[in-house]
Structures are given as structure tokens and as C-alpha cells.
C-alpha positions, -999 to 999 in steps of 0.1 A, spaced: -387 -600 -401 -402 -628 -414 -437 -623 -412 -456 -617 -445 -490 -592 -447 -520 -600 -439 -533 -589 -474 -516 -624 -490 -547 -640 -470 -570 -624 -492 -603 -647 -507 -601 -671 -536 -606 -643 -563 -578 -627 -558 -555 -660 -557 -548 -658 -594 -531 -622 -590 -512 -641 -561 -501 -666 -581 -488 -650 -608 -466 -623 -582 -459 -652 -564 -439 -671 -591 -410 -644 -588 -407 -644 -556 -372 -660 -543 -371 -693 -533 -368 -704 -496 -333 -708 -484 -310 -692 -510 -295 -667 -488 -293 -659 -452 -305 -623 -442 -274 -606 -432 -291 -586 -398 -294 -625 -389 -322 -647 -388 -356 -635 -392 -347 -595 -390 -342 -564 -408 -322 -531 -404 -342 -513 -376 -369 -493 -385 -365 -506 -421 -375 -537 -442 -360 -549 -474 -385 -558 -503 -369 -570 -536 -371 -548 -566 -382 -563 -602 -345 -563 -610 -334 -582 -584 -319 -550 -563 -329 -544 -525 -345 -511 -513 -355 -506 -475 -389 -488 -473 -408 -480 -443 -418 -504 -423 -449 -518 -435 -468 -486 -425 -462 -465 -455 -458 -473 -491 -435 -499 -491 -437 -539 -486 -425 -559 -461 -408 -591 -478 -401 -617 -452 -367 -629 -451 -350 -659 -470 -357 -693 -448 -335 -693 -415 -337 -714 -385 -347 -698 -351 -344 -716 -317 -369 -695 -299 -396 -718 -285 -427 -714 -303 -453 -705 -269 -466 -673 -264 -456 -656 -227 -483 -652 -205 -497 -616 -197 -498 -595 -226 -458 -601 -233 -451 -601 -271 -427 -626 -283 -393 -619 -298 -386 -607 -330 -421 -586 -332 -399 -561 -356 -377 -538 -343 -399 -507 -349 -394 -476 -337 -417 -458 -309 -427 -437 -334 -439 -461 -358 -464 -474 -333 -483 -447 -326 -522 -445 -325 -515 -420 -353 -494 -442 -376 -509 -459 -409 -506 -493 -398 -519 -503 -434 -494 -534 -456 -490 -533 -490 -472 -566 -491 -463 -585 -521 -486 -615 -524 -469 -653 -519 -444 -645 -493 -433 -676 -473 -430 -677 -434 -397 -688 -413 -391 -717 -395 -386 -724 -361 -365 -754 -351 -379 -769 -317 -355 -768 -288 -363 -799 -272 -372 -830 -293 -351 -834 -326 -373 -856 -340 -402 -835 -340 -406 -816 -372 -400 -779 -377 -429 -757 -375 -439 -719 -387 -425 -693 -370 -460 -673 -364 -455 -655 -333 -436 -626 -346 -458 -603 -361 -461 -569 -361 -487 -547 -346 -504 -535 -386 -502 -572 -398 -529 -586 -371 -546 -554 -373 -554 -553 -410 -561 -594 -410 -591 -586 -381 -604 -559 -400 -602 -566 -433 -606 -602 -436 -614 -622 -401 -639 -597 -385 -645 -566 -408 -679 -550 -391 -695 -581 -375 -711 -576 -344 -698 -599 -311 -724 -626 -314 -711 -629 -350 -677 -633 -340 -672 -673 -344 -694 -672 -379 -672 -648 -397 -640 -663 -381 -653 -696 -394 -663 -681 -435 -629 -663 -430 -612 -693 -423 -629 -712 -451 -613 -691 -474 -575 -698 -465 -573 -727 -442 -563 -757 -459 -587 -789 -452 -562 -817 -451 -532 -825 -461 -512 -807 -432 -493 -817 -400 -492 -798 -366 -481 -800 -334 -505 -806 -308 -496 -785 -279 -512 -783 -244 -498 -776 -212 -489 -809 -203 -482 -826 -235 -467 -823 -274 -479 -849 -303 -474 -849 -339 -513 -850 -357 -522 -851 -390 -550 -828 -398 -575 -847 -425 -609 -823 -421 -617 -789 -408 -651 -785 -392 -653 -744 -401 -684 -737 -377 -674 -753 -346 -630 -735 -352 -616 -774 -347 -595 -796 -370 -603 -835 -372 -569 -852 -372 -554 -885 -370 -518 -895 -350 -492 -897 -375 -470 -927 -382 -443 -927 -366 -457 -915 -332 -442 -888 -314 -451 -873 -285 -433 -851 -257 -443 -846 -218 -436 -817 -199 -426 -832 -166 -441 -860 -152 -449 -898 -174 -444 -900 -207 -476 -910 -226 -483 -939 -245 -493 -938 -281 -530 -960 -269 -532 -928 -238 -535 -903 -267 -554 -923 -289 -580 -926 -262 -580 -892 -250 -586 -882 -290 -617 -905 -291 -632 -886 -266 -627 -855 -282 -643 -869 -316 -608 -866 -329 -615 -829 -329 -591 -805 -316 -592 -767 -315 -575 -751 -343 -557 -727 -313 -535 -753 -300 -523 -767 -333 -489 -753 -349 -486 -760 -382 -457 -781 -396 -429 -763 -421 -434 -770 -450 -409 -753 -476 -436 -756 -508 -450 -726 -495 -488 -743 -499 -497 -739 -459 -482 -706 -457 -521 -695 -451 -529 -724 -431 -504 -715 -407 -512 -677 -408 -545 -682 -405 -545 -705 -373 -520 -684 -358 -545 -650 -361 -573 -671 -345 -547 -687 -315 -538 -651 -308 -573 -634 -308 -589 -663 -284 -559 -657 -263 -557 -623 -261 -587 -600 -274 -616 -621 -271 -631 -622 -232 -659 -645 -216 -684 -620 -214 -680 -600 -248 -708 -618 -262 -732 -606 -237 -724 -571 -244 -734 -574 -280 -744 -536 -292 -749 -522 -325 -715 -504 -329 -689 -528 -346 -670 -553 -325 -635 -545 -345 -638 -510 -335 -653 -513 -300 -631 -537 -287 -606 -560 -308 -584 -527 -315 -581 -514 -283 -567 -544 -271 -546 -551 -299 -530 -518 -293 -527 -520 -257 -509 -556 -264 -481 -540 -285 -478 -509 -264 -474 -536 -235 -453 -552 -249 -429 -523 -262 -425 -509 -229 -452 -485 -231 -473 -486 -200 -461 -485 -168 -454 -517 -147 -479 -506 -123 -511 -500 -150 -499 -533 -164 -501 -552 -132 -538 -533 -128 -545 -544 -161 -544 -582 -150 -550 -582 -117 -586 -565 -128 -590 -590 -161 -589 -619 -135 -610 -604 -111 -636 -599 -140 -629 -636 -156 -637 -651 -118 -668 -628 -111 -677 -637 -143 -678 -677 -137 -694 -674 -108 -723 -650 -121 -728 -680 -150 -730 -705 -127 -754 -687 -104 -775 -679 -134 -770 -715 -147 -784 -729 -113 -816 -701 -112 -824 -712 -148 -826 -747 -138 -849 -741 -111 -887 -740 -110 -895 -730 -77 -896 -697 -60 -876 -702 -26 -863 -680 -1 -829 -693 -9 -836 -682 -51 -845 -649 -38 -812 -645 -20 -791 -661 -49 -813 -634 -72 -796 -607 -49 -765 -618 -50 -764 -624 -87 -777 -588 -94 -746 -582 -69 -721 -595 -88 -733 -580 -121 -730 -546 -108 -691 -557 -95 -681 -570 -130 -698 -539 -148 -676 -516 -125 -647 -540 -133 -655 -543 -175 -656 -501 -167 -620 -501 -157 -606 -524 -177 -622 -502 -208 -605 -473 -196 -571 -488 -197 -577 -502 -229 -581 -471 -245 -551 -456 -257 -561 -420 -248 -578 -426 -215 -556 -447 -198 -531 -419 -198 -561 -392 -188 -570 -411 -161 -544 -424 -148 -539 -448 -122 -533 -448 -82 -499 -463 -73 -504 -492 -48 -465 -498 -35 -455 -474 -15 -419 -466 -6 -407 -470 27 -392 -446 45 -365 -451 73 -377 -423 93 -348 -406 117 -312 -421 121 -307 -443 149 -288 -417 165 -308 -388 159 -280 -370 138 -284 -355 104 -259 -357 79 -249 -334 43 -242 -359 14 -216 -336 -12 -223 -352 -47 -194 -350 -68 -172 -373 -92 -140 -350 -85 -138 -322 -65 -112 -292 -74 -96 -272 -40 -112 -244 -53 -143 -261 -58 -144 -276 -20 -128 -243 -5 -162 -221 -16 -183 -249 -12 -171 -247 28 -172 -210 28 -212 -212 11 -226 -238 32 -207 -246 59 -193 -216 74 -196 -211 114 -220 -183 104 -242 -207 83 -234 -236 109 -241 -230 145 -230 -266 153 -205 -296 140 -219 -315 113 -213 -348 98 -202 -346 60 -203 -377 35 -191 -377 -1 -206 -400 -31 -200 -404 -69 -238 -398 -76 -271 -387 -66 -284 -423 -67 -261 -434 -35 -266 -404 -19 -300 -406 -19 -302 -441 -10 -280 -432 18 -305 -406 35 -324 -405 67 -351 -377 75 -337 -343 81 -307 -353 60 -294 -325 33 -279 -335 -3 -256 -309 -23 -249 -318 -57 -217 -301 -72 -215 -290 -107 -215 -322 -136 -233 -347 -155 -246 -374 -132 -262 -407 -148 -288 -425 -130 -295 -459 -135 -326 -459 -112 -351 -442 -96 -348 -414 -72 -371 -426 -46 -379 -398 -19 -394 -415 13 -379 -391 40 -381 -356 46 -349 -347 30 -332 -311 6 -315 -318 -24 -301 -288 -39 -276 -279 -69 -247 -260 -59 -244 -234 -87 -268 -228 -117 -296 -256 -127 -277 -260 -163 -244 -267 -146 -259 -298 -122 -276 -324 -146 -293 -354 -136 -297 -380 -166 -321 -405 -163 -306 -435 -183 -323 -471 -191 -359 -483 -193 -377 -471 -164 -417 -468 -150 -404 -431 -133 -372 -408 -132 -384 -395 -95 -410 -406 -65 -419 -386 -40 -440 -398 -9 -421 -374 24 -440 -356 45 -418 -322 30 -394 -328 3 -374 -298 -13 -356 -299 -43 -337 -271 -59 -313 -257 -87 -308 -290 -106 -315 -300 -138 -336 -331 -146 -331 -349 -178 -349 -377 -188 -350 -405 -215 -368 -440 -224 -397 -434 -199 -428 -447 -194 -440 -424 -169 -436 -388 -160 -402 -373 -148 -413 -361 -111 -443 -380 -92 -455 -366 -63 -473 -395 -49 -480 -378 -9 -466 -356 11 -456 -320 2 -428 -315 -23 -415 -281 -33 -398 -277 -67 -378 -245 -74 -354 -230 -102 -351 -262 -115 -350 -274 -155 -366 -302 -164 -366 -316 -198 -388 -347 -199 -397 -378 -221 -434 -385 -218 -454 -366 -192 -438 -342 -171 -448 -334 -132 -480 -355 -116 -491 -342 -87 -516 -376 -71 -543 -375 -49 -540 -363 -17 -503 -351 -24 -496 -309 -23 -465 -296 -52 -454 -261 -50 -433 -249 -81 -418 -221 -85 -391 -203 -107 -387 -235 -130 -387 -244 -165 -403 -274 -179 -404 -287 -218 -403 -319 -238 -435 -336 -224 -452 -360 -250 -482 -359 -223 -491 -330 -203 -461 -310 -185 -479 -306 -153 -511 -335 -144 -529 -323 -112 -554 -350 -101 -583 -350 -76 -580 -341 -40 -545 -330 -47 -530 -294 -42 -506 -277 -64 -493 -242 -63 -476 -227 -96 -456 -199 -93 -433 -177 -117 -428 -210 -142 -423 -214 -179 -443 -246 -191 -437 -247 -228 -431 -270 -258 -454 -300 -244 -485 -318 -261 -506 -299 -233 -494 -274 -209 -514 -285 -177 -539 -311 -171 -564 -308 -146 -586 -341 -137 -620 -337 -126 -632 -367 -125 -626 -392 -95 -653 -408 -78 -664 -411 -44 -637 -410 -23 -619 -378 -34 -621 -341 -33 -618 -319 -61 -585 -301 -62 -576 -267 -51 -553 -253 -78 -529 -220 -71 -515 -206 -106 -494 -172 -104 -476 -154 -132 -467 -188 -149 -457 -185 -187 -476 -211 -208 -466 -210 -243 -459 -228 -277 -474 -261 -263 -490 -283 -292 -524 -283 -278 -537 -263 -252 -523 -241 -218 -544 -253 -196 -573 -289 -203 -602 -296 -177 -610 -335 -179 -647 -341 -165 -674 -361 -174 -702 -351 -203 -722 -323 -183 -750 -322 -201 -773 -353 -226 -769 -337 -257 -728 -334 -257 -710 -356 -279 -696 -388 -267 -672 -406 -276 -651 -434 -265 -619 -417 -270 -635 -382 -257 -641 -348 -267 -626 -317 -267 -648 -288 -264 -642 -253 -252 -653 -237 -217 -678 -216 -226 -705 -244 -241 -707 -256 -204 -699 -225 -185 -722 -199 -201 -748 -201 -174 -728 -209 -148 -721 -176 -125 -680 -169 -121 -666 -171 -84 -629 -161 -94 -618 -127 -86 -637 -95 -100 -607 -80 -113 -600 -110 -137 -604 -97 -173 -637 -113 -181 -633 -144 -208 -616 -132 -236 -609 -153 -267 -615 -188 -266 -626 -218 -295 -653 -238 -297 -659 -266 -318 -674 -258 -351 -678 -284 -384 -648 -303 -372 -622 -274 -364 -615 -245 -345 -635 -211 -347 -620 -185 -328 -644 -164 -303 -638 -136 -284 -632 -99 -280 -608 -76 -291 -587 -57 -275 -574 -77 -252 -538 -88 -247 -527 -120 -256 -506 -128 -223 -533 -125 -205 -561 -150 -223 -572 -175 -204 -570 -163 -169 -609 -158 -165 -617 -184 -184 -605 -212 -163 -615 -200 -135 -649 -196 -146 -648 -231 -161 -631 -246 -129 -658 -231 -109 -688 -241 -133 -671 -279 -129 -667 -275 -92 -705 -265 -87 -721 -288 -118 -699 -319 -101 -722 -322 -69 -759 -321 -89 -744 -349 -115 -727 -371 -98 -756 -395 -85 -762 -400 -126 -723 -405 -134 -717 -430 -102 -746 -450 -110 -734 -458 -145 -702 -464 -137 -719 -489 -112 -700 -467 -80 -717 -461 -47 -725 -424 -41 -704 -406 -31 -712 -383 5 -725 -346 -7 -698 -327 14 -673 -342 -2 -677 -325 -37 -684 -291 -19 -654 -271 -21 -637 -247 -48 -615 -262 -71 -594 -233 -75 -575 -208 -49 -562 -185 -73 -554 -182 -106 -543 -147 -122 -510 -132 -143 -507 -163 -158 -498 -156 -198 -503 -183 -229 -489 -173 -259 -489 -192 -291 -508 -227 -277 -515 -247 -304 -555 -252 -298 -554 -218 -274 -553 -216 -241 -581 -234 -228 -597 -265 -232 -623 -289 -219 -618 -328 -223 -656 -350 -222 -653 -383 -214 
């Protein structure tokens, strides 16, 4: 990597210490990095040691330093993709290293020196710094620390303009101009701090470079500058290499301003100016939700939300400005002011829903609590022309005495009453893609890898032929989902799902009924989601591995659990109470299920604060049923134990309440179902209060009328982390 920390841009006083560590650092260009230009071993960087040795420490987020490497060219253009998409060589670090958890804290050596990048086009334009690289702890700790610290939104461009006054150079430098139709060589000769803009001169010889269309003439730009006072904004300069080292700081320091005007700040953050800190509130958030973009860690779908919302808000946000602009102007008290009144108070209630949303993804917690509905739906191809089904036989090689019982087991005259149509593939994949409704698929013993998605649009059976540990399905390669189900009835049985490099969860049921049983299935990040207004029966199955929840049942959905072992997760099952107007609570089924050694709790409600005087928080609270359900009247079955132990919050951990006596398997039984029926009757006298501050029409009363829960009894949680039942607050 050759991005130095942010610390080195610290204020004048500590310049001196810089110095001095900075005169033993290595010169630029004495040696080439051997990982090649501008990287490091993965998930390791190299800092030199006193004696002139190499160590690899941690990268940047422990102990060690990250020492940029010796000077090496790079052809990458310089530009920042569009959307959210980091640019290469952002470090190499491992999935691990970015998460929320990690101590994204540098303890880099003072005086490091940048890279360059050699521009692709032009020759004669000069190298510039290669900026665009940095790693997620690097921008962090420069915001924080240095740039914004604990200034409010309205302060934003004051302490960006005293920070900047502290390591930005004030002449003496050259940078490329850049805009979207144009590059020219300037030479920077003042910095006006307050206003973020550089005065600058052309330089001599005069270079400039068009991006399609005519070139421009030295006078074109000269009179274009003139109109801008011959002040440009410090955002679209790159700064010129220079190998002294002395605009090392310069070009740091314009590059951590480019990027948050590009990609934290928004229009309207001034506006929502509050006393919590803006850092905090909003800049890290987004920061993280960048990276996490940018690594592969959303799904396509929440990222394509993400923007599609963010320019929804940025247009209903010009408009509102200019309808305010034009009231403001005006004197008179019309008719036609009285509409525009109206339809300004309109679209302030839109971009307030919208700024809602887009808050909700931004969060690293609550985008994956809440989820998102999946817009593309997969086609099906309904029956075959003909009106025949047909059994796909997965196998890569078949034995005799493989395909002589596999005859005898399922297609024996007593088994089949009539001739059927039998087609062979390699893999699940083709078989699948080669189904029409009605169709059967019977995967022989192996180790199948698939490069794709399953998707199931057709009423189709996809079983294993022999035990689930003998007919593995390996999800391989970067992937939004492993498999999609939107039939009417889908059945899938005695197969074993394995999955790896996901985004989302190994089995989406996104509509339609889908019915699960003996299967394994050892997941990546979340495990089964069961969407609105889609029904998942489970039974007999095993499921471990999830990073998220193993099951996630959302509103006005169905699920059925029967007989399963959900263990080894972050959280055993998630149920979402939350929705809004359009949606129904949903009715949950949960039979003799085994919920055990998952790292947080068996089972977590997520609902919305119930009462003034819970804690918020923007990242939520966990609390325990019984602070909401207390005087709340149970409607699960009498012969329920009644709630046995359970935690509440006390002085920051967990303080164990309950009775004795009664049997460990069997905890948690009563107490969701009393908590699932306190949410289900609480939901219909508080939503009027939560839709109206989300800025959401109301919702119709009968919709929020019915149980949550059909049954729930037998279940057993044994050795949950947090126990076996919590409550999310949001």
C-alpha cells in the first residue's frame, strides 16, 4: 500500500517530532516493493525496523505501522468510479479486518511519502499523487481526529477550512485541473481557507487535455478562469508529484476533502443540524457503508436501493429549495402561494421518509435487521409446451450399481404408473435451469460446485438420493444469494447446502411456499429468510455457520419449524416486527426445534421502542421480554411453563432472572410467546405515533389485528450466548 496515516497530518506542534522521524525514513525510489507496485502481502504491511530489517504487522488496525511503499509508477487513472465503488489498491484487507468491531486506529510513522500515478493519456502532463487508495481507518481517523473532530453540521466547512490551514500548503504547488470535460496544468499561488478554493494561475508551457469533442485554447481557459476569480475548488485539483516529499500533506489533505464532498456530505445535512456530533451521526456511517460497498458486502440489490433513494432525495431536495426560494421572494399572499405552501410541506414529508430510509441502510446494524424487499423477480416458464414432466438425474458419473437401485427406488412400475421422460446433467445448476413446473430433480451422491444461483421460479422437487452428507451443493464465487425461491410450492430435500463468499443468506424464500426437509445447511452470512408474503416449512434439518441470524422471518410472512437443530449462529432466529402499513404481522409455527450454542440469543423480536422512556439508540437496543411484556396478558397456550429465566439489562450487562427449578431445554417457550403476543397487541395502539415519524401514511386498523404466533412449544435452547430470548429496540 502506499498510503501513509492520517496521524502524519497532525498540526504545526507536532511537525518537529515529524521531522526528526522523518529524516530516517528511506528515500523515494531505492527499491521496488516486491508484491508489485503500491501493495503489501495480504492482510499484512511492512514497516521498517530501526535496523534496517522488515517486520509485517497488522494492518494498520493494531499495533503496528503502515509504511507506504518505496516510489513505483501505477497506470490506474486517477478518477474516482461513480456509486460508492472504491478504487483499486484500497489494501487487500481481509473481511475480518473491516469489521464494525475492528480498531481502525494508525500508528503510522510520521514523514511517509505517497506513490505516483503516471497518467494514461497525455505524456506530457506531469505525474500526480496516487491518493485514491486508502484504506477504510486512514480517512476515518483524519475526519475524526483532525478535519471534523465533534463539530456540529453547520460547522462543517469552518473546521474543514482551520484543518486545512494547518497542512495545506499555500503556494508553491501544481495540480491538475480536472472536470468532466477538460484537464489543464494550474499552478496554485494562494489558498482562500474559508471559502475550500485554491487561486491558481496557468502554467507555462500550457497544457491542457479534452475528453471528446474541441480541444481548448489556452485564451478559452484563461477566460473561463476570470470568471471564476481564478478560484477553483480544492476538490477537483490533483496535486502534482513531487519526490521532495514537501506536498505530501497538500495532496493528502485535498484528497480527504475531494472524497468527503463526494461521498459523505449531502445537500440537506446542514438543515438537520442537531446537537449530537456530525462525525458520529453521520460521516461514519457512510464511511463504513462506502468500504463495505465497495468490498462486496451489501447485496447488489440494497446497493442499487441505496442510490436509486440518494437521487430521489437529492432531486426532491432541489425542488423543495427552489419552491422555498420562490415563497421567500414573494410578498403577497395568493391562492397560488397557498398551493405552493402545500405542496412544499408535501415534499418535505417525501424527503424525510426518504432521509428515513437512506439512514437505515447506512447503519451497519440496521441495514441487515431490516432488510430490504427484492424488486426483480424471477420469471418462471410455467408448464412445458407439451404438458409433459420430466426427472433431471444429477450426476458426474454414474456406477451400474448406482443407476440399477436408483431405477428400482424411483422408478419402478410400482412407483411409476406411467412412462416418463428421463434427462441426465453434470450439475444441479443445468438441471435446474432446464426445469418446467411439475418437473422432479434427483441429485446422486457427490460434490457439486455451483457457480450461480439456484433460482426456483416453477413448482419443481429437488431431492438428494441417499443421506444429506453424501449430496453436497457448494456455492463457489462472489455471489448476492446461493438459492431464490419465488414458486407457488417448491420442495427441497436430503441435500446438503454449502456456502462461501456471500453477501446474502444461503436460502431466500422471496413467495410462494417452499418446504425444506432433512437438509444441512452450513452457511456464510445469514442463513434462511423467509420475505413478506412468502410461507417456509422446515423440518428435520440442521442449520449452522450463520454470521447473521440462521432463520429471519419477516412481516406478513409464515414459517413453520419443526424438529430442527439451529445452532452455532450469531442469533438463532430473527423475528421482524416492524413493517409499516402495507403488511401483516407474521404467524410463526415453532415445534420441538433444538436452539443451542448460538452467540447471542435463540430467538430476537425486532420492534420499535414501545414505550418514551426506553433507550434509544441509533444502532438499537437489546432488552429482554419481560420490561415490555409484564403487563401485557399471555394468549399462548395454558400449558406453556410460565416465563422461566430470562435477562434484562442491568449497569451495562446481563443479570439473570428467573425461577428455579425449571429445566433448561425448555426456557424460552413461554416467553416468546408472551412477548410475541404483547408485540402483536401493543403494535395496533402505537402505530399512528411510529408512522407519523417515520412520515408513513397510517396504516388500516385490521391489518395489524391478528396473532403473530400459531404455536410455539417443545422447543429447547441450551447454552445461547445472551439466553434464549431477546428483544431488539429500534
Amino acid at each position: 500500500m502506499a498510503d501513509p496515516a492520517p496521524e502524519s497530518l497532525t498540526p504545526p506542534m507536532e511537525e518537529a517530532v515529524m521531522e526528526t522521524e522523518a529524516s530516517d525514513a528511506p528515500a523515494r525510489g531505492e527499491e521496488a516493493n516486491e508484491n508489485g507496485p503500491g501493495e503489501t502481502a495480504k492482510g499484512a504491511v511492512i514497516r521498517e525496523t530501526e535496523a534496517g530489517e522488515t517486520e509485517e504487522g497488522r494492518d494498520g488496525r493494531g499495533e503496528e505501522s503502515l509504511e507506504p511503499a518505496p516510489n513505483a509508477s501505477i497506470s490506474e487513472p486517477q478518477e474516482e468510479p461513480e456509486n460508492l465503488k472504491l478504487d483499486e489498491g484500497k489494501g487487500g484487507e481481509s473481511d475480518s479486518e473491516c469489521s464494525s468491531c475492528s480498531d481502525y486506529g494508525s500508528h503510522g510513522k510520521p514523514g511517509t511519502s505517497l506513490q505516483r500515478l503516471v497518467p494514461e493519456r497525455n505524456a506530457l502532463f506531469p505525474d500526480t499523487f496516487q491518493t485514491n487508495n486508502l484504506l477504510f481507518y486512514e480517512r476515518f481517523k483524519t475526519y475524526q481526529d483532525y478535519m471534523l473532530a465533534d463539530c456540529k453540521a453547520s460547522e462543517v466547512q469552518e473546521f474543514t477550512a482551520s484543518y486545512l490551514e494547518k497542512v495545506l500548503e499555500p503556494s508553491g504547488w501544481q495540480a491538475v485541473w480536472r472536470t468532466s470535460v477538460f484537464e489543464v496544468l494550474v499552478e496554485v499561488v494562494d489558498v482562500d481557507y474559508s471559502a475550500l478554493k485554491a487561486v491558481v494561475h496557468l502554467c507555462d508551457p500550457f497544457l491542457c487535455e479534452t475528453r471528446g469533442g474541441d480541444a481548448f485554447t489556452q485564451e478559452c481557459i484563461q477566460e473561463l478562469l476570470e470568471v471564476k476569480a481564478q478560484k477553483l475548488p480544492l476538490r477537483e485539483l490533483w496535486v502534482v508529484f513531487d519526490e521532495s516529499g514537501e506536498f505530501d500533506h497538500t495532496a493528502l489533505a485535498v484528497e480527504h476533502v475531494r472524497f468527503f464532498y463526494k461521498h459523505l456530505w449531502r445537500s440537506w445535512d446542514e438543515e438537520d443540524d442537531d446537537d449530537f456530533d456530525y462525525f458520529g451521526r453521520c460521516v461514519e456511517p457512510r464511511l463504513r457503508l462506502y468500504y463495505d460497498i465497495a468490498e462486496d458486502r451489501v447485496p447488489s440489490a440494497l446497493v442499487a436501493d441505496y442510490h436509486s433513494l440518494l437521487s430521489q432525495c437529492e432531486e426532491l431536495y432541489r425542488r423543495f429549495l427552489v419552491l422555498r426560494n420562490s415563497l421567500a421572494s414573494s410578498d403577497s399572499d395568493t391562492e397560488a402561494e397557498n398551493v405552493s405552501v402545500v405542496e412544499g410541506m408535501k415534499l418535505y414529508n417525501r424527503i424525510e421518509h426518504l432521509k428515513q430510509k437512506l439512514k437505515l441502510i447506512e447503519n451497519p446494524l440496521l441495514r441487515y435487521v431490516f432488510g430490504y424487499q427484492k424488486h426483480a423477480r424471477l420469471q418462471a416458464r410455467g408448464v412445458r409446451p407439451s404438458g409433459a414432466t420430466i426427472t433431471h438425474i444429477v450426476s458426474a458419473t454414474m456406477m451400474s450399481s448406482l443407476l440399477q437401485c436408483l431405477l428400482r427406488d424411483k422408478f419402478s412400475p410400482e412407483s411409476c404408473n406411467e412412462e416418463m421422460e428421463i434427462q441426465f446433467h453434470s450439475d444441479p445448476l443445468s438441471a435446474m435451469n432446464a426445469c418446467y413446473a411439475g418437473d422432479r430433480i434427483v441429485v446422486c451422491p457427490g460434490h457439486y460446485l455451483v457457480e450461480g444461483t439456484l433460482c426456483v421460479a416453477d413448482s419443481i422437487e429437488l431431492e438428494g438420493y441417499g443421506l444429506p452428507d453424501d449430496i453436497v451443493i457448494e456455492k463457489r464465487g462472489k455471489g448476492d444469494a446461493f438459492v431464490e425461491c419465488t414458486a407457488v410450492d417448491v420442495k427441497i430435500s436430503s441435500v446438503k447446502l454449502v456456502q462461501h463468499d456471500a453477501v446474502e443468506g444461503i436460502l431466500s424464500v422471496h413467495q410462494g411456499k417452499t418446504t425444506l426437509e432433512n437438509c444441512v445447511l452450513q452457511c456464510e452470512t445469514t442463513g434462511v429468510a423467509v420475505r413478506t408474503s412468502a410461507e417456509l416449512l422446515m423440518k428435520n434439518s440442521d442449520l449452522y455457520g450463520a454470521k447473521g441470524a440462521g432463520v429471519e422471518i419477516y412481516p406478513g410472512s409464515m414459517c413453520t419449524l419443526m424438529g430442527n437443530g439451529i445452532h452455532h449462529c450469531k442469533e438463532g432466529i430473527l423475528i421482524k416486527d416492524f413493517l409499516d402499513e402495507n403488511y401483516d404481522v407474521p404467524k410463526i409455527t415453532m415445534v420441538n426445534n433444538v436452539i443451542h450454542n448460538n452467540e447471542g440469543y435463540g430467538v430476537v423480536l425486532v420492534k420499535p421502542t414501545v414505550k418514551e422512556s426506553a433507550p434509544e439508540s441509533s444502532g438499537g437496543t437489546i432488552l429482554s421480554g419481560p420490561e415490555q411484556a409484564k403487563d401485557l396478558h399471555p394468549t399462548g397456550d395454558g400449558s406453556i411453563p410460565a416465563c422461566e429465566d430470562t435477562h434484562q439489562q442491568v449497569g451495562g450487562g446481563w443479570e439473570p432472572r428467573g425461577r428455579a427449578g425449571i429445566s433448561e431445554h425448555t426456557e424460552g417457550n413461554s416467553e416468546i410467546a408472551n412477548e410475541l403476543s404483547a408485540a402483536s397487541l401493543k403494535k395496533s395502539h402505537l402505530r399512528k405515533k411510529r408512522l407519523s415519524n417515520l412520515g408513513i401514511t397510517e396504516a388500516d386498523d385490521n391489518l395489524m389485528s391478528q396473532e403473530m404466533f400459531v404455536s410455539i412449544v417443545g422447543n429447547h435452547f441450551k447454552r445461547n450466548g445472551k439466553g434464549s430470548f431477546g428483544t431488539f429496540l429500534y
